[in-house]
The first five atom37 places (N, CA, C, CB, O) and aatype in JSON, in Angstrom:
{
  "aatype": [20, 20, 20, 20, 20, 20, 20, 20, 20, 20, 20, 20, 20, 20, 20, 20, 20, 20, 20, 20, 20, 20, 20, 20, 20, 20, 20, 20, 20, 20, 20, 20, 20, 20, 20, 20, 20, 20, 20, 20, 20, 20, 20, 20, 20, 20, 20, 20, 20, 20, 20, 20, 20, 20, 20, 20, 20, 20, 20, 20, 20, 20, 20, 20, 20, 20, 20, 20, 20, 20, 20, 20, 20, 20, 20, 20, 20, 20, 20, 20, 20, 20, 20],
  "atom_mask": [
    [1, 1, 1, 1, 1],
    [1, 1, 1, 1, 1],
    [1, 1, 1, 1, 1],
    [1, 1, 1, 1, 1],
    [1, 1, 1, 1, 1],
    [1, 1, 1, 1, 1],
    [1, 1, 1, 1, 1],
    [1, 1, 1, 1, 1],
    [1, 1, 1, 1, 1],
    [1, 1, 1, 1, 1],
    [1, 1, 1, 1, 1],
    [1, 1, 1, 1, 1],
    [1, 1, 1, 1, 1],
    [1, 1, 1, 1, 1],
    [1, 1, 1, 1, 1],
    [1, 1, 1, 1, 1],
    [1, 1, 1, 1, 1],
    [1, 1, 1, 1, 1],
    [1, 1, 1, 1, 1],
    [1, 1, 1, 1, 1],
    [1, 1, 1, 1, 1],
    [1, 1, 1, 1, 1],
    [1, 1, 1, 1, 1],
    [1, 1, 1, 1, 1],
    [1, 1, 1, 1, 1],
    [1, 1, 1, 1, 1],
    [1, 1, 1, 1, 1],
    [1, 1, 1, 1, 1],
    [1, 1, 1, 1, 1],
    [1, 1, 1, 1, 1],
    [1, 1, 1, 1, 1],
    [1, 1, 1, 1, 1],
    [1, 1, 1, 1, 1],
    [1, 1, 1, 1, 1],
    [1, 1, 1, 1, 1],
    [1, 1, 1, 1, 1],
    [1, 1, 1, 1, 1],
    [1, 1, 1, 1, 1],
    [1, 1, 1, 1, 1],
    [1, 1, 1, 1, 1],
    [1, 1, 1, 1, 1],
    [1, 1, 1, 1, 1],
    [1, 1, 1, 1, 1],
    [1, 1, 1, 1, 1],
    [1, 1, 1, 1, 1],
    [1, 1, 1, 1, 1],
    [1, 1, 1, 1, 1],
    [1, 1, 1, 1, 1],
    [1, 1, 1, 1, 1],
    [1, 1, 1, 1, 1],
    [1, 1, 1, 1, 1],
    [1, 1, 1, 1, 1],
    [1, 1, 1, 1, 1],
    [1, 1, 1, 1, 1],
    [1, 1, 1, 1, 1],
    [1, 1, 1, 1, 1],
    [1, 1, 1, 1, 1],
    [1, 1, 1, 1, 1],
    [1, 1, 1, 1, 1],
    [1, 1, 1, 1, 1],
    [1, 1, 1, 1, 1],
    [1, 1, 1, 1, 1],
    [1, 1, 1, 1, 1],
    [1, 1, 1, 1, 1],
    [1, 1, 1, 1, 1],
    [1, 1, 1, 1, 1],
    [1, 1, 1, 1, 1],
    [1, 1, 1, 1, 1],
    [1, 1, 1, 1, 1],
    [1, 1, 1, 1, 1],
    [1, 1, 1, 1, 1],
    [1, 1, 1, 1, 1],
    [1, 1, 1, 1, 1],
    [1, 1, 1, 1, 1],
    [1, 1, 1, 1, 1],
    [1, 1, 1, 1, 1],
    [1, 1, 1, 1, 1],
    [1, 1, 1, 1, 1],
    [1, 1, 1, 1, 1],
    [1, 1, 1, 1, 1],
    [1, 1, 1, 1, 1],
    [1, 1, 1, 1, 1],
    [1, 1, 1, 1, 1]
  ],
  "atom_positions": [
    [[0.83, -1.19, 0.0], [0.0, 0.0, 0.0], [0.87, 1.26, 0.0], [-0.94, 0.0, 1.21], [0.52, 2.16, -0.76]],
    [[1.93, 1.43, 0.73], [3.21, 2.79, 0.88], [3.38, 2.85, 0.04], [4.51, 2.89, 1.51], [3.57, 3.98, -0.41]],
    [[3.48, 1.43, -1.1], [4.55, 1.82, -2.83], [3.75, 1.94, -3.48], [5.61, 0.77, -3.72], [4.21, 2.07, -4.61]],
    [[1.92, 2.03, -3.5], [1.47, 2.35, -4.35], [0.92, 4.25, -3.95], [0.49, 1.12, -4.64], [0.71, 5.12, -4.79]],
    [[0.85, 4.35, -2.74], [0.84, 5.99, -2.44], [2.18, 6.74, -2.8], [0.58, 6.29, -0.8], [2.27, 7.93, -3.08]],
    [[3.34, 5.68, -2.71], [4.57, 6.99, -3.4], [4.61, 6.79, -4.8], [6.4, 6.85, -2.87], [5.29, 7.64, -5.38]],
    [[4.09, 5.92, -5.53], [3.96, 5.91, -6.97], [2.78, 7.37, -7.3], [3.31, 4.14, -7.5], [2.98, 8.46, -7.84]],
    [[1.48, 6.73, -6.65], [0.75, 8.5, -6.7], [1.22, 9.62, -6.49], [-0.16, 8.81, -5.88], [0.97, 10.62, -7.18]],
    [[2.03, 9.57, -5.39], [2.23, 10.92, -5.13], [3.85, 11.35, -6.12], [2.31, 11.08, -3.22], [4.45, 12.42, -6.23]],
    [[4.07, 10.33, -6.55], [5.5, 10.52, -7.66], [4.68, 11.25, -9.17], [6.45, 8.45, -8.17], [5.19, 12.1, -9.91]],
    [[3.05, 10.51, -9.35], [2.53, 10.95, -10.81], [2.0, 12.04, -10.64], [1.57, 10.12, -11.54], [1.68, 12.63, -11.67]],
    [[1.74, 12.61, -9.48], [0.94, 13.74, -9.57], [2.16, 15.14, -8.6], [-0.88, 13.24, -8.68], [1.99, 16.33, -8.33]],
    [[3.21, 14.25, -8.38], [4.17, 15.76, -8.2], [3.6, 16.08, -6.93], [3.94, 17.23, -9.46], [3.11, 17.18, -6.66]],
    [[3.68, 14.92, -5.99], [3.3, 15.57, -4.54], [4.34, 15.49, -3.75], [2.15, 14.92, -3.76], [4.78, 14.36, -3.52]],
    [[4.87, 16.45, -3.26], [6.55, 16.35, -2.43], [6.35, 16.42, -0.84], [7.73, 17.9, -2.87], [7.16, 16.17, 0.06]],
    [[4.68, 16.94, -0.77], [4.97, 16.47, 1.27], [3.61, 16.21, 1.64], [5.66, 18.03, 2.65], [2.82, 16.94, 1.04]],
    [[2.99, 15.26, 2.57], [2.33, 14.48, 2.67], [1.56, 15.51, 3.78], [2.93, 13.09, 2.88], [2.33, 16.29, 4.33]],
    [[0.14, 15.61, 4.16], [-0.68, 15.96, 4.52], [-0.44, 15.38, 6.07], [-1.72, 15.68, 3.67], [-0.49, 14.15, 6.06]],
    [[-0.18, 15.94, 7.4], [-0.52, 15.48, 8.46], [-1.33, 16.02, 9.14], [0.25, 15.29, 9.02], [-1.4, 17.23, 8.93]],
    [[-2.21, 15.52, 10.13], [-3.04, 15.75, 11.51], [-3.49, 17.18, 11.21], [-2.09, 15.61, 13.09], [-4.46, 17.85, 10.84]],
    [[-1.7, 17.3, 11.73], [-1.71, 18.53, 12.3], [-1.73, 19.56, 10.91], [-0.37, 18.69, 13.36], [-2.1, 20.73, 11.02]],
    [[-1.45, 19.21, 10.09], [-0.91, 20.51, 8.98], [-2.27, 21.71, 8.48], [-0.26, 19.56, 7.22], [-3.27, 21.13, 8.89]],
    [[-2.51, 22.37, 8.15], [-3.65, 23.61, 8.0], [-4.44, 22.69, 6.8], [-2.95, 25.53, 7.39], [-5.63, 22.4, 6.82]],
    [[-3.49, 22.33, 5.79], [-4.2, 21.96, 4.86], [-5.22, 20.27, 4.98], [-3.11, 22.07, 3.79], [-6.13, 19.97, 4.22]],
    [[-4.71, 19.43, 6.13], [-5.27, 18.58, 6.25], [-6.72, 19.3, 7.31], [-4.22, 17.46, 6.69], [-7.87, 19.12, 6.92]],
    [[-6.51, 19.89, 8.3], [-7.59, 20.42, 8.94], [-8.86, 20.88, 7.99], [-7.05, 21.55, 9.73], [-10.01, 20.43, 8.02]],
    [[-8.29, 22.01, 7.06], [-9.32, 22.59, 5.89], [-9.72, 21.3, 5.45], [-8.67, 23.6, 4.55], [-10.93, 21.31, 5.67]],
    [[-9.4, 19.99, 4.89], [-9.55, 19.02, 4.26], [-11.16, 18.47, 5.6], [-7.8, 18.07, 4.05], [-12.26, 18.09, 5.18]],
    [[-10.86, 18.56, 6.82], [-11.52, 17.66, 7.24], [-12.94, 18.56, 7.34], [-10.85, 16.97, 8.53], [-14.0, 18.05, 6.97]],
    [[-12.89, 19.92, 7.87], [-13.85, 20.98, 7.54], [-14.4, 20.23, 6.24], [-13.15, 22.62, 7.29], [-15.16, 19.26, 6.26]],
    [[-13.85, 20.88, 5.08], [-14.43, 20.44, 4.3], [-15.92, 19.39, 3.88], [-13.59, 20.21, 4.1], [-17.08, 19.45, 3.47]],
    [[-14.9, 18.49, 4.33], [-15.89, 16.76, 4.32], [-16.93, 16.58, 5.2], [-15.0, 15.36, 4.78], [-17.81, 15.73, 5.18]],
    [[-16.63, 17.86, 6.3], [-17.84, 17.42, 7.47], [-18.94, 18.42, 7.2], [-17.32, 17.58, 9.27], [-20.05, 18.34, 7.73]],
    [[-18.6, 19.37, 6.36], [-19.61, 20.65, 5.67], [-20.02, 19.82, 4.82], [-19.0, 22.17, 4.94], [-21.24, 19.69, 4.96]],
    [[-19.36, 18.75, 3.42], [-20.25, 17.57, 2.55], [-21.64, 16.9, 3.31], [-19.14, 16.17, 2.25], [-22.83, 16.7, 3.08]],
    [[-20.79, 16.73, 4.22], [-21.92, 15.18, 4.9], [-22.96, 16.4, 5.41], [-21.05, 13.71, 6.76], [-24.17, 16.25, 5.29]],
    [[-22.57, 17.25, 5.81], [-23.8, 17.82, 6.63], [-24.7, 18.77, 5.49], [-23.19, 18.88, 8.09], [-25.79, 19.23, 5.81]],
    [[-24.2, 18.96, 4.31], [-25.18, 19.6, 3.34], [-26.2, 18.63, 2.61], [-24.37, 20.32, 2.26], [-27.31, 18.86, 2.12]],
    [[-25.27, 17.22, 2.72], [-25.89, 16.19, 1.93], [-27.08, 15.33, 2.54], [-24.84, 15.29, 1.56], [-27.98, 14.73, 1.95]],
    [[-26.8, 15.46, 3.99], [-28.16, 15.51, 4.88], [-29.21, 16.05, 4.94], [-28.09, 15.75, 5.76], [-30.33, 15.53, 4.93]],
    [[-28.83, 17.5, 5.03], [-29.79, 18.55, 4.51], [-30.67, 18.36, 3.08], [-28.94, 19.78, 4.34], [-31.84, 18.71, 2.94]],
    [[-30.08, 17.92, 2.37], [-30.57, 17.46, 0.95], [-31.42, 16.39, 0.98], [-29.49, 17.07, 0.06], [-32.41, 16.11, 0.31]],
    [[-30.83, 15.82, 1.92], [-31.38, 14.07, 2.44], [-32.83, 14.55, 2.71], [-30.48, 13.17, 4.24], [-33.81, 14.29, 2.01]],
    [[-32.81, 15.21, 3.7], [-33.82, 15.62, 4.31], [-34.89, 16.1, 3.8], [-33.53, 16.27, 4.95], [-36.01, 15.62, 3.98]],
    [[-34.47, 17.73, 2.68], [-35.35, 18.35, 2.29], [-36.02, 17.29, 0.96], [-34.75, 19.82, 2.0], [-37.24, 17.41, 0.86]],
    [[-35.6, 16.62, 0.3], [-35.81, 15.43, -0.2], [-37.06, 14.66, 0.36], [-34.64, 14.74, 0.0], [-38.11, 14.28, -0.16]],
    [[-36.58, 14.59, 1.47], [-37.97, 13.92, 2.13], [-39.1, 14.61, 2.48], [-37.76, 13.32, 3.3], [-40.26, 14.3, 2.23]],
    [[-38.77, 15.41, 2.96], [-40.17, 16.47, 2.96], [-40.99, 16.99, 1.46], [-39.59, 18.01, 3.68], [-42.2, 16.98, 1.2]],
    [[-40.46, 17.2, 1.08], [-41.15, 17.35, -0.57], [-41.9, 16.26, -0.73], [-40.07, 17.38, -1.93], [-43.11, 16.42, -0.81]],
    [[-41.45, 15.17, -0.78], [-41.69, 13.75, -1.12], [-42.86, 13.32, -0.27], [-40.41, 12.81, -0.87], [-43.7, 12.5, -0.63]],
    [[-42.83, 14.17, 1.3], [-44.14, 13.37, 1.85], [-45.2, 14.49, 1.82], [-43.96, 12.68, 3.53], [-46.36, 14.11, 1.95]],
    [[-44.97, 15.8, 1.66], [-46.23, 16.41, 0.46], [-46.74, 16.01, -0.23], [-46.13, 17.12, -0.33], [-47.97, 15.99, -0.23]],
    [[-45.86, 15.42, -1.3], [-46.83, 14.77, -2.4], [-47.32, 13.83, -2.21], [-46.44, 14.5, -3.49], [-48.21, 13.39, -2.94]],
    [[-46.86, 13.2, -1.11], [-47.95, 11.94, -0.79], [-49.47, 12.11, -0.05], [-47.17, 10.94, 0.22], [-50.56, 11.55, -0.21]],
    [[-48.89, 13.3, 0.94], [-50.27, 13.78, 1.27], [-50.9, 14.55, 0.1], [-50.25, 14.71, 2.53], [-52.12, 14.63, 0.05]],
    [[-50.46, 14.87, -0.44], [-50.98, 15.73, -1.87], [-51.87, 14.92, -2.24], [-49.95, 16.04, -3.17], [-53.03, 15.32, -2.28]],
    [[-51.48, 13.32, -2.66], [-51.97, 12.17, -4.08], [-53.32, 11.45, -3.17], [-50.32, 10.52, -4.68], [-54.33, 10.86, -3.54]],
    [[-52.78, 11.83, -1.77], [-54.0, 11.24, -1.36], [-55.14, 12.01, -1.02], [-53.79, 10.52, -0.36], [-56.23, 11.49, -0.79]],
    [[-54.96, 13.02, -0.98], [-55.67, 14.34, -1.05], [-56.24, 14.58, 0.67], [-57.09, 14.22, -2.35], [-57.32, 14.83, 1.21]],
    [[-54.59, 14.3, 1.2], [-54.64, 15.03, 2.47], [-54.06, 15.69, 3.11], [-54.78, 14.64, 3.11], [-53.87, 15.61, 4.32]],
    [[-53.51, 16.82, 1.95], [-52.76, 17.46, 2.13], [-52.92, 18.6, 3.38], [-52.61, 17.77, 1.0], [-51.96, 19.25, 3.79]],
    [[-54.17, 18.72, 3.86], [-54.65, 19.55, 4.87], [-53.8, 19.0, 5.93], [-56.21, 19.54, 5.14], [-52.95, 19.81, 6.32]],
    [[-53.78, 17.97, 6.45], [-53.31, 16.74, 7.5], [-52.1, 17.43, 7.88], [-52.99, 15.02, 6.83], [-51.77, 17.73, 9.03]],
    [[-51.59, 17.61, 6.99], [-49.87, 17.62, 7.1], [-49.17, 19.3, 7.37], [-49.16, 16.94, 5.33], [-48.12, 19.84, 7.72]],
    [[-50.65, 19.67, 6.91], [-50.28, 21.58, 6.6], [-48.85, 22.02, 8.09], [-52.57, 23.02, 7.1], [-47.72, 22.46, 7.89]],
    [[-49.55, 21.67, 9.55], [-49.17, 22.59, 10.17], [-47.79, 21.57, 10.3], [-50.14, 23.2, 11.42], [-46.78, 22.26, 10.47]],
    [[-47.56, 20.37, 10.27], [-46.54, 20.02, 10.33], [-45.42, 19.69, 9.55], [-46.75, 19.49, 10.75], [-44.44, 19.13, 10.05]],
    [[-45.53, 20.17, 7.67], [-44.92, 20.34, 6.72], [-44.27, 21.87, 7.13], [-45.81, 20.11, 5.46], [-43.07, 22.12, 7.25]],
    [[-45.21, 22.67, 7.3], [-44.98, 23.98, 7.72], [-43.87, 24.29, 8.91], [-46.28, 24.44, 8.13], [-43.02, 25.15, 8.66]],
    [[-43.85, 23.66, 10.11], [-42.78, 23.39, 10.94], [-41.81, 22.99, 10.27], [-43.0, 22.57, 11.88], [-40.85, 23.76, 10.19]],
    [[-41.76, 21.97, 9.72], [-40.35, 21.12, 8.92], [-40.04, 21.97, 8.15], [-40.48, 19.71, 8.03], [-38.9, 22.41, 8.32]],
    [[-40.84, 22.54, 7.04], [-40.12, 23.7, 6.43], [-39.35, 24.77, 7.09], [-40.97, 24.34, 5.8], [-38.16, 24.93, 6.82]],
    [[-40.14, 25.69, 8.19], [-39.33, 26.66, 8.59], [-38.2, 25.76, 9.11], [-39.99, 27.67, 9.61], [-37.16, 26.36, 8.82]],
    [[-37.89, 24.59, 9.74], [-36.7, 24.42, 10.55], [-35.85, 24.22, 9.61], [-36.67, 23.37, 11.56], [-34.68, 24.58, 9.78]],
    [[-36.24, 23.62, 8.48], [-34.92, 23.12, 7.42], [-34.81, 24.61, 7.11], [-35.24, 21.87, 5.8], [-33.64, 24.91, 7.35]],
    [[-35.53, 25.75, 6.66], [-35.56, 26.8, 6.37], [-33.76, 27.35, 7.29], [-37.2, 27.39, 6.83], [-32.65, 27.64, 6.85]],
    [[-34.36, 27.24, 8.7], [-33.94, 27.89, 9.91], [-32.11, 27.4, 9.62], [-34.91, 27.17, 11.57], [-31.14, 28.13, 9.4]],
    [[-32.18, 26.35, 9.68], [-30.87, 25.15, 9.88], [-29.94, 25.76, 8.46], [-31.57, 22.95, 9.66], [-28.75, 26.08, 8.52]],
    [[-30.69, 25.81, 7.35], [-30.04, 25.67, 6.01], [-29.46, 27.45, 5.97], [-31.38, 25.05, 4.56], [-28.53, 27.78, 5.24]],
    [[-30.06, 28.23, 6.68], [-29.51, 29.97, 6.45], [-28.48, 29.56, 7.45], [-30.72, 31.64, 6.95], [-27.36, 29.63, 6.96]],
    [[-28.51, 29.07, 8.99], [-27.49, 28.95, 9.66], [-25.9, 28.83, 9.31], [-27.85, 28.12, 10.2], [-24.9, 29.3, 9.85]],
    [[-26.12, 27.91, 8.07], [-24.88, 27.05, 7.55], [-24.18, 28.32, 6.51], [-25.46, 25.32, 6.54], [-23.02, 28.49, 6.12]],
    [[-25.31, 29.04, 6.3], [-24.65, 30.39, 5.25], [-24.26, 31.17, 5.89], [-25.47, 31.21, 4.3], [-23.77, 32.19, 5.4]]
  ]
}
């Protein structure tokens, strides 16, 4: 596995390796944990759309009003937070 990461890092011209501690591995982990947590959000708002239209198809959409309405403002609330 070492001789196939210094073969990568030989083809792509990488001369020093990312640690723990280094700024650029930190930004790296930021990064990935802002992915997972937008892709949740997506997860999520995904689902809420999705169970509208189910109350929609069944035509009970009244049912759901005040508690689509909650879920909206919070994903609303959560998703400006992150901006």
């Amino acid at each position: 596995m070492d001789e196939e990461a210094r073969l990568i890092e030989e083809e792509l011209e990488i001369e020093i390796r990312w640690e723990p501690g280094s700024p650029e591995y930190q930004n790296a982990l930021i990064l990935l944990k802002e992915r997972k947590y937008r892709r949740a959000l997506d997860r999520l708002e995904r689902l809420i759309v999705q169970r509208l239209f189910e109350l929609t198809k069944l035509g009970m959409s009244s049912v759901g009003t005040s508690l689509s309405t909650d879920l909206a403002d919070a994903y609303y609330k959560v998703s400006q937070a992150t901006n």
